[in-house]
N, CA, C and O atoms as CSV, one atom per row, in Angstrom:
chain,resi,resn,atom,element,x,y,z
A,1,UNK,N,N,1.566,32.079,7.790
A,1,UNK,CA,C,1.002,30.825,8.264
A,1,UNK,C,C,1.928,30.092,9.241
A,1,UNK,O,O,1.348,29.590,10.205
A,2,UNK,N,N,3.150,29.945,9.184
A,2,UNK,CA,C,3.963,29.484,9.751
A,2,UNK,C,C,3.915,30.039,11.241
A,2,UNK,O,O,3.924,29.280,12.209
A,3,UNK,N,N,3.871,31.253,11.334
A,3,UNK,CA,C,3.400,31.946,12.680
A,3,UNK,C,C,2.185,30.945,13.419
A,3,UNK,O,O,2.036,30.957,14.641
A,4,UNK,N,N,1.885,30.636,13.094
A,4,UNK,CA,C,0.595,30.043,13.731
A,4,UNK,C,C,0.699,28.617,14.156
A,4,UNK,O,O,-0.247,27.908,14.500
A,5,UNK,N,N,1.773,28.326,14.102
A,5,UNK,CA,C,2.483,27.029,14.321
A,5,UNK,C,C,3.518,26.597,15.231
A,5,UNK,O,O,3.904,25.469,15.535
A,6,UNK,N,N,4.086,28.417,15.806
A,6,UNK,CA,C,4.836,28.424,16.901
A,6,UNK,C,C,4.728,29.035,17.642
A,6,UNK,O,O,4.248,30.121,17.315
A,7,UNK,N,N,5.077,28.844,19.208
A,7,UNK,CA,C,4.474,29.957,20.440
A,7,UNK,C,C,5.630,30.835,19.972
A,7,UNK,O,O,6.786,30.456,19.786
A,8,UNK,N,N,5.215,31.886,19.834
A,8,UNK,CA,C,6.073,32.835,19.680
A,8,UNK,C,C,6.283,33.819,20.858
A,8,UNK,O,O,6.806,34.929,20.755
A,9,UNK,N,N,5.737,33.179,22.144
A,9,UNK,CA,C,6.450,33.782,23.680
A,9,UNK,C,C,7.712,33.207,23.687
A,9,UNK,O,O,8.632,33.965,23.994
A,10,UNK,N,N,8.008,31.953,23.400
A,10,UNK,CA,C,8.843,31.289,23.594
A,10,UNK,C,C,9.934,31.101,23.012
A,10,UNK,O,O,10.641,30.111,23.199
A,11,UNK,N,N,10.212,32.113,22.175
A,11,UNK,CA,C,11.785,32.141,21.514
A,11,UNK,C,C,10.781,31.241,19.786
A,11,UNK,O,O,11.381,30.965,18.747
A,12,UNK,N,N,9.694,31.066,19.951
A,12,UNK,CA,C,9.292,31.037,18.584
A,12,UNK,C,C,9.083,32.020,17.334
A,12,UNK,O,O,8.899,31.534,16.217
A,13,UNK,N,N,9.107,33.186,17.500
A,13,UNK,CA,C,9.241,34.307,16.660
A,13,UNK,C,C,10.866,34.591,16.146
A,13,UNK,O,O,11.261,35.249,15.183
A,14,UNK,N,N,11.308,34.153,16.739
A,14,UNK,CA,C,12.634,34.438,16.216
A,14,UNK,C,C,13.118,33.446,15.112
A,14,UNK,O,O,13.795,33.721,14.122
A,15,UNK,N,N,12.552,32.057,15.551
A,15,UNK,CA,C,12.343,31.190,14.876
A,15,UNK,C,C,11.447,31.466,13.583
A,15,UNK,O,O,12.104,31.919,12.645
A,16,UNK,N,N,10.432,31.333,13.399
A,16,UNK,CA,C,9.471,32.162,12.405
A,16,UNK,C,C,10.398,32.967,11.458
A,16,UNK,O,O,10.606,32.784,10.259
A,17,UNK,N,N,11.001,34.088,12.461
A,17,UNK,CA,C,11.494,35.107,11.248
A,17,UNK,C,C,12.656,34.246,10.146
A,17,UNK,O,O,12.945,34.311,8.952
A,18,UNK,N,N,13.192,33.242,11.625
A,18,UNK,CA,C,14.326,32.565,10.676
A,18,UNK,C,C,13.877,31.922,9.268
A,18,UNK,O,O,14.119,32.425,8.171
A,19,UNK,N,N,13.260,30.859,9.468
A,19,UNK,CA,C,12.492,29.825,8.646
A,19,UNK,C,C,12.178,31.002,7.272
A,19,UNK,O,O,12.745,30.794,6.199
A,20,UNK,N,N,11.332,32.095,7.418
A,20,UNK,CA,C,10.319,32.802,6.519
A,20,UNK,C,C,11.860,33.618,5.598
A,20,UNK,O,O,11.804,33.380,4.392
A,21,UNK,N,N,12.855,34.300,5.929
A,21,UNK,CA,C,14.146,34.775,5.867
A,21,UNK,C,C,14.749,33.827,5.149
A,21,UNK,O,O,15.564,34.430,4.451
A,22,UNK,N,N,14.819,32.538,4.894
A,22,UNK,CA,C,15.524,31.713,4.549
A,22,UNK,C,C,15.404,31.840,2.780
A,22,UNK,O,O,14.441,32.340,2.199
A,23,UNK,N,N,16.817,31.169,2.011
A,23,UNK,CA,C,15.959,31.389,1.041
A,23,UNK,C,C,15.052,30.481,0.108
A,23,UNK,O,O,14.850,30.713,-1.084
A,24,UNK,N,N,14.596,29.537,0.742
A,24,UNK,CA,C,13.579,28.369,0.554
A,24,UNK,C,C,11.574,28.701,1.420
A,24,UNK,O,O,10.496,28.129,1.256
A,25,UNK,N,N,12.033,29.900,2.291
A,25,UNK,CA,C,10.855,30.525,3.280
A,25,UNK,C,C,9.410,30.451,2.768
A,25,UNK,O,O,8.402,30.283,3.454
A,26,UNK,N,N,9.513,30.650,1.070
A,26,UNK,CA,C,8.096,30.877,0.789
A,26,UNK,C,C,7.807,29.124,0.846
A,26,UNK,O,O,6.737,28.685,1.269
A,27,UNK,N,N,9.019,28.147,0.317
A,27,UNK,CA,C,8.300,27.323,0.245
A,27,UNK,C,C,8.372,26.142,1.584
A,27,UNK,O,O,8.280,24.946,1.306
A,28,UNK,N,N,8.462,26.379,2.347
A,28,UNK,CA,C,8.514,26.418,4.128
A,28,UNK,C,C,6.843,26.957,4.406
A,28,UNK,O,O,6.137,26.389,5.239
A,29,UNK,N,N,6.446,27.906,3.732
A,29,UNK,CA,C,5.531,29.035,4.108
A,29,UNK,C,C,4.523,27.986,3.645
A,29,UNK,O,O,3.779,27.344,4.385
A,30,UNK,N,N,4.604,27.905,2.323
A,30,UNK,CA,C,3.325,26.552,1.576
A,30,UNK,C,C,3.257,25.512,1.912
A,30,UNK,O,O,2.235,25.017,1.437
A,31,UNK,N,N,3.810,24.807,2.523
A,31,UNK,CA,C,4.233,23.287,3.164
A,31,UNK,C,C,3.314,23.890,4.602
A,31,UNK,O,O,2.377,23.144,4.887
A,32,UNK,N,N,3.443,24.919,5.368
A,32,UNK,CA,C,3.147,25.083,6.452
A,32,UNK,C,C,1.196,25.231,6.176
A,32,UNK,O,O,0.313,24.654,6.812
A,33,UNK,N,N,1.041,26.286,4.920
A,33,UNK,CA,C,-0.304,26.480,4.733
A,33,UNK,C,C,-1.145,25.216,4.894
A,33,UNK,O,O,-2.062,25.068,5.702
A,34,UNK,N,N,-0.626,24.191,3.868
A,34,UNK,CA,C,-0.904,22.725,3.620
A,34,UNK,C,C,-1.354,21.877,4.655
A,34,UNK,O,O,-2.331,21.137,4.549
A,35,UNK,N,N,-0.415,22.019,5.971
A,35,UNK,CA,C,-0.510,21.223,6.903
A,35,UNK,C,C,-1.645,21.740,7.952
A,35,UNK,O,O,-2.281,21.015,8.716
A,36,UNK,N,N,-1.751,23.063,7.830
A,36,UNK,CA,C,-2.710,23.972,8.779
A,36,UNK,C,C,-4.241,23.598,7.674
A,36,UNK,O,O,-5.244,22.972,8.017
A,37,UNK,N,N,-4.060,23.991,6.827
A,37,UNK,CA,C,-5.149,23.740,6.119
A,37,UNK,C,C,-5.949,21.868,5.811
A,37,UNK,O,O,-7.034,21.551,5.325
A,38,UNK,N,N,-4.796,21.009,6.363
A,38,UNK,CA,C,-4.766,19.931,6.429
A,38,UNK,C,C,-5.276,19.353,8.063
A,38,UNK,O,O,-5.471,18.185,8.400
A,39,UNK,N,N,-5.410,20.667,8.939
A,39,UNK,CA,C,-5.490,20.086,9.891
A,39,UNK,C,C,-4.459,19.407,10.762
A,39,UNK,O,O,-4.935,18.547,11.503
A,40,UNK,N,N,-3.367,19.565,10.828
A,40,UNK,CA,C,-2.378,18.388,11.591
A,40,UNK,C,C,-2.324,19.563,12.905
A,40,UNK,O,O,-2.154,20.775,13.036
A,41,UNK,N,N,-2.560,18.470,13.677
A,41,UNK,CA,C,-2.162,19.142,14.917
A,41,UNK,C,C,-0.759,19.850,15.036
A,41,UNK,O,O,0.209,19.222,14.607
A,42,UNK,N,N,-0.556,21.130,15.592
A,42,UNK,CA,C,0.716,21.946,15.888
A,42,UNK,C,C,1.891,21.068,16.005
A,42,UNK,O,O,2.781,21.032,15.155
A,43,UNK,N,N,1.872,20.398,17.023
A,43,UNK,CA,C,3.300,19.690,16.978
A,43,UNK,C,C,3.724,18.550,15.858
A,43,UNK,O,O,4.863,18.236,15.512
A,44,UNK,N,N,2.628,18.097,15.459
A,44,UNK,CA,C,3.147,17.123,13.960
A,44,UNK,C,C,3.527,18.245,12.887
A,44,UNK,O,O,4.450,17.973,12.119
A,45,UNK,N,N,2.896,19.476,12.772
A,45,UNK,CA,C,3.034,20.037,11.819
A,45,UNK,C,C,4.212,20.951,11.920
A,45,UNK,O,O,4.588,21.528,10.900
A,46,UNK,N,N,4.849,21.140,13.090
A,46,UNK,CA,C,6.161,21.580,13.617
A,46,UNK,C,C,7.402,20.440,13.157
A,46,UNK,O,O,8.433,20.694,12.535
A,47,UNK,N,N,6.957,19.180,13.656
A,47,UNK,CA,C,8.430,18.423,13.269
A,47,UNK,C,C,8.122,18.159,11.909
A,47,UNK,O,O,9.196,18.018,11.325
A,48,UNK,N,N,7.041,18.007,11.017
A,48,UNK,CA,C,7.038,17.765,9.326
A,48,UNK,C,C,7.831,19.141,8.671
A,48,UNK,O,O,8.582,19.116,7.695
A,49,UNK,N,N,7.420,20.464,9.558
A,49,UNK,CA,C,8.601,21.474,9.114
A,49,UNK,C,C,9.886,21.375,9.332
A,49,UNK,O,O,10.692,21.568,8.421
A,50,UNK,N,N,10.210,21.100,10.417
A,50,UNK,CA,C,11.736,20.733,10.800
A,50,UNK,C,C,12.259,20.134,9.555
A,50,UNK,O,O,12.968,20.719,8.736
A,51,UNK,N,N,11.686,18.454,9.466
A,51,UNK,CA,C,12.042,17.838,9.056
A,51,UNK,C,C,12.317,18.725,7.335
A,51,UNK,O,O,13.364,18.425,6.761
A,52,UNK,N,N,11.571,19.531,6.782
A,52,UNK,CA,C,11.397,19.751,5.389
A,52,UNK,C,C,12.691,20.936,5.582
A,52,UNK,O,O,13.441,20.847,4.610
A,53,UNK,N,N,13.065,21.810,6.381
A,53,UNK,CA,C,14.203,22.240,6.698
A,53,UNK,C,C,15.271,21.591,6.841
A,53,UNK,O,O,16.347,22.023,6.427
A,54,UNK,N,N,15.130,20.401,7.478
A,54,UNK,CA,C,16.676,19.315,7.656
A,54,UNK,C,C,16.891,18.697,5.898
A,54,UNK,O,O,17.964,18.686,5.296
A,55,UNK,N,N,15.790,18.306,5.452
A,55,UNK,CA,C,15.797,17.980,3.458
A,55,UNK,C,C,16.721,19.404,3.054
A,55,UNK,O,O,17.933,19.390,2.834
A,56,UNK,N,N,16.038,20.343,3.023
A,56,UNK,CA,C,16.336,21.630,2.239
A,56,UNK,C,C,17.739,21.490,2.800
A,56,UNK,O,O,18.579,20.998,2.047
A,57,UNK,N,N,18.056,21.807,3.855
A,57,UNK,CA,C,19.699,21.907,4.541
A,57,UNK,C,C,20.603,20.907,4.157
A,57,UNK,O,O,21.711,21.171,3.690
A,58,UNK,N,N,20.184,19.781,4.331
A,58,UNK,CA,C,20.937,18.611,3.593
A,58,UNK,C,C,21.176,18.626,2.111
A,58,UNK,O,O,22.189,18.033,1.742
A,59,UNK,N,N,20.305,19.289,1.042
A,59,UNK,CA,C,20.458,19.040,-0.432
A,59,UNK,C,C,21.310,20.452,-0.657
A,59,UNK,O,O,22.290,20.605,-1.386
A,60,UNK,N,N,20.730,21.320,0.080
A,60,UNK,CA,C,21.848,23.036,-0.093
A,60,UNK,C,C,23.008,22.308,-0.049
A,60,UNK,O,O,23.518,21.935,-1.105
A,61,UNK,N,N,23.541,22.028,1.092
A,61,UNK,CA,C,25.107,21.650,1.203
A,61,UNK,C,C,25.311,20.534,0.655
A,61,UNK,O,O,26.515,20.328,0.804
A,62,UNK,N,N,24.824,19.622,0.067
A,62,UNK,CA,C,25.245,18.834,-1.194
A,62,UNK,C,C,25.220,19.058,-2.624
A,62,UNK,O,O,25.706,18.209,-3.372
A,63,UNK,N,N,24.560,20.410,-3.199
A,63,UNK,CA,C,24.672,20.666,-4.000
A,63,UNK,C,C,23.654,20.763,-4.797
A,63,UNK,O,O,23.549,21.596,-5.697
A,64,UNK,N,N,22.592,19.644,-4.415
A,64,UNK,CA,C,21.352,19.447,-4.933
A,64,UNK,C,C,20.089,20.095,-5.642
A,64,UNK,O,O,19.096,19.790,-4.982
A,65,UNK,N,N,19.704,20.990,-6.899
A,65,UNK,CA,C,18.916,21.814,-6.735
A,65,UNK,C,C,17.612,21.673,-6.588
A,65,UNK,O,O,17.345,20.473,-6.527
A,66,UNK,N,N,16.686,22.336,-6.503
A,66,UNK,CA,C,15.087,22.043,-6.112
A,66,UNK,C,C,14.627,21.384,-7.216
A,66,UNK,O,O,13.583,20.745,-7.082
A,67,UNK,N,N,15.393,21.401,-8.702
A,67,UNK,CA,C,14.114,20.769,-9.820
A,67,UNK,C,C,15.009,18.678,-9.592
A,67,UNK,O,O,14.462,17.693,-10.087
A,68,UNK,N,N,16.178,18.616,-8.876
A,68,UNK,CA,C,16.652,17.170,-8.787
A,68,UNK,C,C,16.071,16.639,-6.708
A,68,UNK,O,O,16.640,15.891,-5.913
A,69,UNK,N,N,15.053,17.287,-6.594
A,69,UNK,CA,C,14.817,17.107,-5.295
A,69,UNK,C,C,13.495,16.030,-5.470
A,69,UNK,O,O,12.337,16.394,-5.674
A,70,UNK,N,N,13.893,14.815,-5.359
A,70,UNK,CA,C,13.533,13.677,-5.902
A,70,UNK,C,C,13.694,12.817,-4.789
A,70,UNK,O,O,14.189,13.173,-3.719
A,71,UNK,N,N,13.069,11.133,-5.174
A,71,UNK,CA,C,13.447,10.083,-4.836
A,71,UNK,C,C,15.227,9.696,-4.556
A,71,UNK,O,O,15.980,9.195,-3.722
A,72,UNK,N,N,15.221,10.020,-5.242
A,72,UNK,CA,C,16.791,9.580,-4.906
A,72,UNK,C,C,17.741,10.697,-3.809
A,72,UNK,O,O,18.791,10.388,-3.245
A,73,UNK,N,N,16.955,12.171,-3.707
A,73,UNK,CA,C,17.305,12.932,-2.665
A,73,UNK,C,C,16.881,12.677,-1.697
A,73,UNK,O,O,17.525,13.004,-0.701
A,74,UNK,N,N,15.918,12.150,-1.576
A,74,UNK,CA,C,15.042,11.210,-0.332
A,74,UNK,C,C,15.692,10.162,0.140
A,74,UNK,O,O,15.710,9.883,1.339
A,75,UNK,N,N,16.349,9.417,-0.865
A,75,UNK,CA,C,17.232,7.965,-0.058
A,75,UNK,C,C,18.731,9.032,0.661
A,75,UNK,O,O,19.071,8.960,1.842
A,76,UNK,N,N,19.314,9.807,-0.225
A,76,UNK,CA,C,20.658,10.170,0.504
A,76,UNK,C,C,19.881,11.053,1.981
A,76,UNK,O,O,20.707,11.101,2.893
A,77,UNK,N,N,18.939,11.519,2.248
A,77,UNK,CA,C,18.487,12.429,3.123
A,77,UNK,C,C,18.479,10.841,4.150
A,77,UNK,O,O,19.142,10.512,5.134
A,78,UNK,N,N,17.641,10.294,3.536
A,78,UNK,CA,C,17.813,8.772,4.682
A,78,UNK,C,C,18.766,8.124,5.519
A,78,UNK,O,O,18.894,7.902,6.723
A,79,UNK,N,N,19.728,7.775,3.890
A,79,UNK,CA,C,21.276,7.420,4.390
A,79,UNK,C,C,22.274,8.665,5.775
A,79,UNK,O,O,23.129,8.444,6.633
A,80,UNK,N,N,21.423,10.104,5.232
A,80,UNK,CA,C,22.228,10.940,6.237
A,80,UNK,C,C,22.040,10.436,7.727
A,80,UNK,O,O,22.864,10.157,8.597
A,81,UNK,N,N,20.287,10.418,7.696
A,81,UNK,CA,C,19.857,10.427,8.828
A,81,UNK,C,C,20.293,8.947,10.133
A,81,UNK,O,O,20.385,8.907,11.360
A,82,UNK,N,N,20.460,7.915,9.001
A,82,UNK,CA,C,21.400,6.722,9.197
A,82,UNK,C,C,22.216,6.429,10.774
A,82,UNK,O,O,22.240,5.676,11.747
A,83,UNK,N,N,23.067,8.119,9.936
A,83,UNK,CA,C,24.362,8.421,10.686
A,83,UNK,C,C,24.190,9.135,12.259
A,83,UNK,O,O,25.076,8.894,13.079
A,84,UNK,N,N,23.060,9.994,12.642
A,84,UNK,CA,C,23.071,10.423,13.717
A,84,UNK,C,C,23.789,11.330,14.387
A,84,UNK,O,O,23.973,11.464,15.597
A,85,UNK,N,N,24.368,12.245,13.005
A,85,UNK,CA,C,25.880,12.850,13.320
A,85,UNK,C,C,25.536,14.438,13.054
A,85,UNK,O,O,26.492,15.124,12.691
A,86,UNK,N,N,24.513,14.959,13.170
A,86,UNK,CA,C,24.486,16.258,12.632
A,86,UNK,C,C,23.688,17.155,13.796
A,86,UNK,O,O,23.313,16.603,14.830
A,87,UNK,N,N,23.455,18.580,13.555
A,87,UNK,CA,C,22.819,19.143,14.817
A,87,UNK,C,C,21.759,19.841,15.012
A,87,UNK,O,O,21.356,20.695,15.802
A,88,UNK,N,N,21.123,18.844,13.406
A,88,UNK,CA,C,19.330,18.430,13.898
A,88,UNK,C,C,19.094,17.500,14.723
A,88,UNK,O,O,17.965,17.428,15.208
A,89,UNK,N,N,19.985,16.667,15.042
A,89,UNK,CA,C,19.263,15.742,15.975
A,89,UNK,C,C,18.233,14.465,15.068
A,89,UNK,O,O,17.710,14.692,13.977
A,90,UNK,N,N,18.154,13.510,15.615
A,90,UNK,CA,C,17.695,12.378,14.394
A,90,UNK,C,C,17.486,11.421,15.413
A,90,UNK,O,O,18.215,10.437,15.539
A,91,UNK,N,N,16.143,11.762,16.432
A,91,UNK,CA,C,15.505,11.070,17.456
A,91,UNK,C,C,14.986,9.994,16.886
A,91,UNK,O,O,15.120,8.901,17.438
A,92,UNK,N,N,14.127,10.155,15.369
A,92,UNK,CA,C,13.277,9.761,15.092
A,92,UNK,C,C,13.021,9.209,13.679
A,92,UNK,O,O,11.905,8.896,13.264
A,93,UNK,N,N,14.084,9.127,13.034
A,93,UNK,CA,C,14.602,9.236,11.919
A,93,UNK,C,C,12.850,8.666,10.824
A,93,UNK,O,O,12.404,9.034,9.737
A,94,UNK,N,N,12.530,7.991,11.525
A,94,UNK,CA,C,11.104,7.734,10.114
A,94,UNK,C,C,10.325,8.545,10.378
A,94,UNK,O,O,9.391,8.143,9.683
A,95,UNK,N,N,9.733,9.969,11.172
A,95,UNK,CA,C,9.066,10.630,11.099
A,95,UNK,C,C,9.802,11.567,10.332
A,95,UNK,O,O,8.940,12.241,9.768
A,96,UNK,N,N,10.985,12.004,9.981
A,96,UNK,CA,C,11.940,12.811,9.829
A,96,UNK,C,C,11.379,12.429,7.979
A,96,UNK,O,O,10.668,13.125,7.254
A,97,UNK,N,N,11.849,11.464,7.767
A,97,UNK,CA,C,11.516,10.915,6.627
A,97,UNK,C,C,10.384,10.977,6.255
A,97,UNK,O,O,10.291,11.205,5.049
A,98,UNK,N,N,9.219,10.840,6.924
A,98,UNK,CA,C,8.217,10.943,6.295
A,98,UNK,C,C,7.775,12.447,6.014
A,98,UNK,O,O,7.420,12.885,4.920
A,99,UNK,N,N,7.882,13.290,7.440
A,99,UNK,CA,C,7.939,14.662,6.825
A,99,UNK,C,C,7.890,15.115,5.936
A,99,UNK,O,O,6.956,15.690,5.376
A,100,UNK,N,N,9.391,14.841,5.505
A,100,UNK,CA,C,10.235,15.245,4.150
A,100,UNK,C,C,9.977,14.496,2.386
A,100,UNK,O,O,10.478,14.799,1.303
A,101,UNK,N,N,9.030,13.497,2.762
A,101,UNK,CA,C,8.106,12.752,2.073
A,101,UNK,C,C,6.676,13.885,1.791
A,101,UNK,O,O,6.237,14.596,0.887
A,102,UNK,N,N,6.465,13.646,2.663
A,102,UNK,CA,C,5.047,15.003,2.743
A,102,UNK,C,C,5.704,16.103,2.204
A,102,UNK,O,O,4.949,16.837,1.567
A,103,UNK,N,N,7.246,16.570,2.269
A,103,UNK,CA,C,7.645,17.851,1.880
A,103,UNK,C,C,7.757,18.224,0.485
A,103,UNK,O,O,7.843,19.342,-0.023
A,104,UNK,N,N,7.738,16.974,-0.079
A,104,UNK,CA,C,8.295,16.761,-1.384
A,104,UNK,C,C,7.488,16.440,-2.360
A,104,UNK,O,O,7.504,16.605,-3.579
A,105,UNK,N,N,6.648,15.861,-1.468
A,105,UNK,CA,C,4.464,15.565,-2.317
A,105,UNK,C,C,4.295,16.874,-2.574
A,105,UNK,O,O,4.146,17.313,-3.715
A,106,UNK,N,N,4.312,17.742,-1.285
A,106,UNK,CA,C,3.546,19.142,-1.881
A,106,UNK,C,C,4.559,20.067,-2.623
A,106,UNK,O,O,4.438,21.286,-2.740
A,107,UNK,N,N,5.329,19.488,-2.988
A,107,UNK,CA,C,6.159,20.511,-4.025
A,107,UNK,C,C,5.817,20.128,-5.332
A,107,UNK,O,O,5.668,20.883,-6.292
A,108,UNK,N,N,5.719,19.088,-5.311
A,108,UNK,CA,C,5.034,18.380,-6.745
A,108,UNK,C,C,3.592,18.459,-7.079
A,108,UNK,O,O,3.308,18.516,-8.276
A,109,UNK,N,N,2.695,18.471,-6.254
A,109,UNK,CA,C,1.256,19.144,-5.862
A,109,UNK,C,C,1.294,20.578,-6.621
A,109,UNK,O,O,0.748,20.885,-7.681
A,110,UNK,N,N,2.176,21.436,-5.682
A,110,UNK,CA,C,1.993,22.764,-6.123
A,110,UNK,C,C,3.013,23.386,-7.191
A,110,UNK,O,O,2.866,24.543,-7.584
């Protein structure tokens, strides 16, 4: 599903393989079904993935595991984004957040 979400002429397949390879991919993969099946246009449903990759990346290297991926992993993911210091980039920091809001509904959903 995730395939279907990136031009993959464009250096998006490599991407794809990354994301799906990862070891969070399947649930990257369900977040992606969700949003396609939800209808969100490609590019919202591209940065709500980002964003659920920048969560996952941020709680890996803090230590965080998936069953404490909570409200309160949501405020430190915030506080990160705060800072502007990392090399996701944090144009946008409340879509980033909300994303990762949406990322965290459908983990609890499913």
């Amino acid at each position: 599903m995730i395939e279907q979400l990136f031009d993959v002429s464009a250096g998006g397949l490599s991407r794809v393989r990354s994301l799906c390879s990862s070891p969070h991919g399947p649930l990257l993969e369900s977040f992606a079904r969700e949003l396609i099946h939800s209808r969100y246009a490609n590019l919202t449903a591209r940065r709500h993935i980002r964003s659920a990759e920048h969560f996952i990346d941020l709680t890996t290297r803090k230590g965080i595991p998936l069953p404490q991926w909570n409200w309160d992993a949501l405020q430190s993911f915030s506080k990160h984004l705060s800072r502007r210091r990392c090399s996701y980039g944090h144009a946008t920091p409340t879509n980033q957040i909300t994303g990762a809001t949406q990322f965290l509904q459908h983990l609890r959903v499913n």
